[in-house]
N, C-alpha and C positions, 0 to 999 in steps of 0.2 A: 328584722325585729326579733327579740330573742323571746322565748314562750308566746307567738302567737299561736302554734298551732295548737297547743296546749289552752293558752286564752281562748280558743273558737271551741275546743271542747266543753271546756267549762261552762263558757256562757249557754253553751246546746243544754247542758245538765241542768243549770238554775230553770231554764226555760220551760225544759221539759219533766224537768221532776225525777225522773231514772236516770241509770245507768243504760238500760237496756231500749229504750226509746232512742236515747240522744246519740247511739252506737247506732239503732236503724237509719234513725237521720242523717248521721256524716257518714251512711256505710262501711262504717268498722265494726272489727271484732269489741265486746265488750273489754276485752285486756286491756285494751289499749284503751280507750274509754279510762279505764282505772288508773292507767300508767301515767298518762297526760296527766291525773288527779293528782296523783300521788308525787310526780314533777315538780308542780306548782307547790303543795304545801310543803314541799322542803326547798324549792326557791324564798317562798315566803316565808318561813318558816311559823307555819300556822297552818290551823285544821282551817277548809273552806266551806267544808259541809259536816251538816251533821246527819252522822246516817240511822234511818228507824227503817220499820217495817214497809214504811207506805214511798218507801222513798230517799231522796237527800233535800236535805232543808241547809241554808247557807246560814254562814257564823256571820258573825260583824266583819271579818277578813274578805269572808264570802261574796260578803255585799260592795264591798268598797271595790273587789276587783268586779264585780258585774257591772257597779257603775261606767269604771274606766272601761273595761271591754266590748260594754253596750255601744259606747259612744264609742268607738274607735270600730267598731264591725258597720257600723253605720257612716262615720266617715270614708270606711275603703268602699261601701256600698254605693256612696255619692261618686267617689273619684270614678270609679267603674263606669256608673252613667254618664258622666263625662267624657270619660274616653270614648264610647260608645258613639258619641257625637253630638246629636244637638240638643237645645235646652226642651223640646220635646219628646226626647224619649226618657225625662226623669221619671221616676219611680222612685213608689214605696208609698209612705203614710207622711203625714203634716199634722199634729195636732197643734189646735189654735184655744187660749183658754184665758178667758176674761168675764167680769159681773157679768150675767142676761143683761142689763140693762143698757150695757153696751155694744150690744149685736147689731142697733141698726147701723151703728158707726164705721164695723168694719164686715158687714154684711156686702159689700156693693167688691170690696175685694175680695171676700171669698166666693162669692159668685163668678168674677172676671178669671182669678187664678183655676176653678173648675173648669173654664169653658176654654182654658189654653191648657191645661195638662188634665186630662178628664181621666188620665192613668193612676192620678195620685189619690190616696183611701184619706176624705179631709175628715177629718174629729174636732167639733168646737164641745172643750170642755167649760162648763157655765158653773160661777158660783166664787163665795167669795175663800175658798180654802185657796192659797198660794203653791201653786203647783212647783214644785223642786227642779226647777230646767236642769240641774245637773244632775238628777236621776234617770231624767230622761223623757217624766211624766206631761211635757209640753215641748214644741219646739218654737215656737212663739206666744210670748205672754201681753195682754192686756193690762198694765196696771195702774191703781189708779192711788193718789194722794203724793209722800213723800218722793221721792229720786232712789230707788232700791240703789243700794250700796254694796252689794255684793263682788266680791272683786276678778269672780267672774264671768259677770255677767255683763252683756252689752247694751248699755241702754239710750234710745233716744227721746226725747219730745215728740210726741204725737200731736196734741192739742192741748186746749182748756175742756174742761167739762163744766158748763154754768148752769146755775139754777134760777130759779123767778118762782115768784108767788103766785100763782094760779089759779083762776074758781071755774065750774063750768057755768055755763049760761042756768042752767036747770036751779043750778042754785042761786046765782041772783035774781032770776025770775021771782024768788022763793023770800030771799032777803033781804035784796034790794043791793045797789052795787058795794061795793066793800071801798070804804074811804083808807087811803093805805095809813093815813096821820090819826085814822078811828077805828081799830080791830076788835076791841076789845068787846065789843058785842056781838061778834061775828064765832060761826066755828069751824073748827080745825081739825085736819088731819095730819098724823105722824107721831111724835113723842118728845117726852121733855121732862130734863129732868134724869135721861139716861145717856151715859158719854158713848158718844156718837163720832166717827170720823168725818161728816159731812162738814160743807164749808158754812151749813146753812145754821148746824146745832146751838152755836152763841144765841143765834137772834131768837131763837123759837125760843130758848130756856129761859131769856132775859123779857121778851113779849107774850107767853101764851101759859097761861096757866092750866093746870091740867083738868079742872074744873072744860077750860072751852073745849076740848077735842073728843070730836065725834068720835074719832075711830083713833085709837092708839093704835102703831104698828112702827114698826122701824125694817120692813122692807120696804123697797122704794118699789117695786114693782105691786103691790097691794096697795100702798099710799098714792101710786099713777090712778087704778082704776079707782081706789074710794075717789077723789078728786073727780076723775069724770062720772061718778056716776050722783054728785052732786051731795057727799058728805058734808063738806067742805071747804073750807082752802087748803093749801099745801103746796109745796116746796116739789117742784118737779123739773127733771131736764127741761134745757132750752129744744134737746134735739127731739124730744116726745111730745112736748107740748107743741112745737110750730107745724105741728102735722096731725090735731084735734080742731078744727073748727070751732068745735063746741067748747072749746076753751079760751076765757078770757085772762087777759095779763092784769095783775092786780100790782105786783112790785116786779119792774122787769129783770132778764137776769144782769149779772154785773161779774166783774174780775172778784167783787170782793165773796160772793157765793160761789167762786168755784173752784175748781179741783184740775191736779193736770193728770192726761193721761200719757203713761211712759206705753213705749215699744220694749220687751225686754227678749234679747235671747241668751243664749249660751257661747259663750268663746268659742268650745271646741266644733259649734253646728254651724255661728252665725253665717262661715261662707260657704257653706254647702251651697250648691245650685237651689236648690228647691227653695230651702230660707230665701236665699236673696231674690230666687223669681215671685214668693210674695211679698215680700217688702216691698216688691218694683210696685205691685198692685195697690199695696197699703197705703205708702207716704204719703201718696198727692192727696188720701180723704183729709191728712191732718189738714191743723190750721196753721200749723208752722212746719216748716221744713229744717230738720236737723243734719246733720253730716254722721256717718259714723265712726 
């Protein structure tokens, strides 16, 4: 492969900030540190870094070869534990990154894939910012709604994600049981009125005036507790609410409130050992089984 060794420089530099760091860490002279540098941006014909006082900071060039280098020092890192031998001595990090809301769902395999490689550093990244898999910023993503189209991205079917209309007991006690065909004296949790990707937003905006809702919010993990803590009704997982007691089903969930949830990785990771030894763990929670 032609400039790796120059690539393994570089990425040591982005990583570590100096010159004279990323020269302790690959055990070179700082020269050569420079020369690698100065290799690459007349290979590429472009600056990779720019250099100040405090350091090198990378260019747009910069970045674009850290991406390709990241993932390609990480792939010869997987092939290595392979050769090495068995699917128990893989190593390194897994970051896994999906809504909180979805953690009970794939909580049961990152538990099982811990307790078979207890070597690997697991990271669940939580929240709805969409992590860049070809930067590197995940190596298995959670996603939920449309089919990511990315054309390099590997994507399966996980499951459905359904919702149902929900009250806690505390609050019928309170206002007697909620007629699903008579809401309109009843109240509510969540929002309406602001565009929402849920599968549930049509019907609140088209049923619930803003006058009824106790508690405005459009997290769903604040709309979970207001609901059990008896604000309410509201729109909550099938997978949260069948495990509240204290929660009554008001409109059950259905196909037409819900959401799918994609498996998504990256081409150049998706057959590393480690990826595929958790997917082994993941697939069976769905509710469908996909091929890759």
């Amino acid at each position: 492969m032609h400039y790796w060794t120059e690539l393994r420089t570089a990425l040591m530099v982005a990583r570590l900030g100096t010159v004279s760091a990323a020269a302790e860490a690959l055990g070179v002279h700082r020269a050569t540190v420079n020369r690698h540098i100065e290799t690459l941006e007349g290979a590429f014909g472009a600056p990779l870094f720019q250099r100040h006082a405090r350091g090198y900071a990378l260019t747009d060039a910069g970045r674009d070869m850290l991406e390709v280098a990241a993932r390609a020092d990480e792939m010869f890192a997987d092939l290595a534990g392979r050769a090495r031998g068995k699917a128990g001595q893989l190593s390194g990090s897994l970051i896994v990154t999906a809504l909180s809301g979805v953690a009970p769902l794939v909580m049961p395999a990152i538990r099982d894939f811990h307790l078979s490689h207890r070597q690997i550093a697991l990271e669940f990244v939580a929240g709805a910012q969409l992590a860049r898999l070809e930067h590197g910023e995940a190596h298995v993503a959670i996603r939920a709604g449309a089919k990511p189209g990315m054309p390099d991205y590997v994507v399966t079917l996980f499951r459905r994600l359904r919702f149902g209309l929900y009250a806690s007991q505390g609050y019928i006690d309170r206002s007697g049981y909620p007629d699903p065909d008579r809401l309109d004296e009843h109240c509510f949790v969540g929002s309406v009125a602001v565009p929402r990707p849920v599968p549930y937003a049509h019907w609140m905006n088209a049923k619930v005036s803003p006058e009824a809702l106790a508690l405005q919010t459009t997290d769903q993990q604040v709309l979970h507790s207001a609901v059990c803590e008896g604000l309410g009704l509201g729109f909550l997982a099938e997978h949260d609410a069948c495990v509240r007691p204290d929660l009554v089903e008001i409109i059950p969930p259905g196909d037409a409130w819900s959401t799918a949830l994609w498996i998504v990785t990256h081409v150049d990771l998706h057959r590393t050992a480690k990826v595929q030894a958790f997917l082994e763990h993941l697939r069976p929670l769905g509710g469908q089984r996909a091929s890759d």
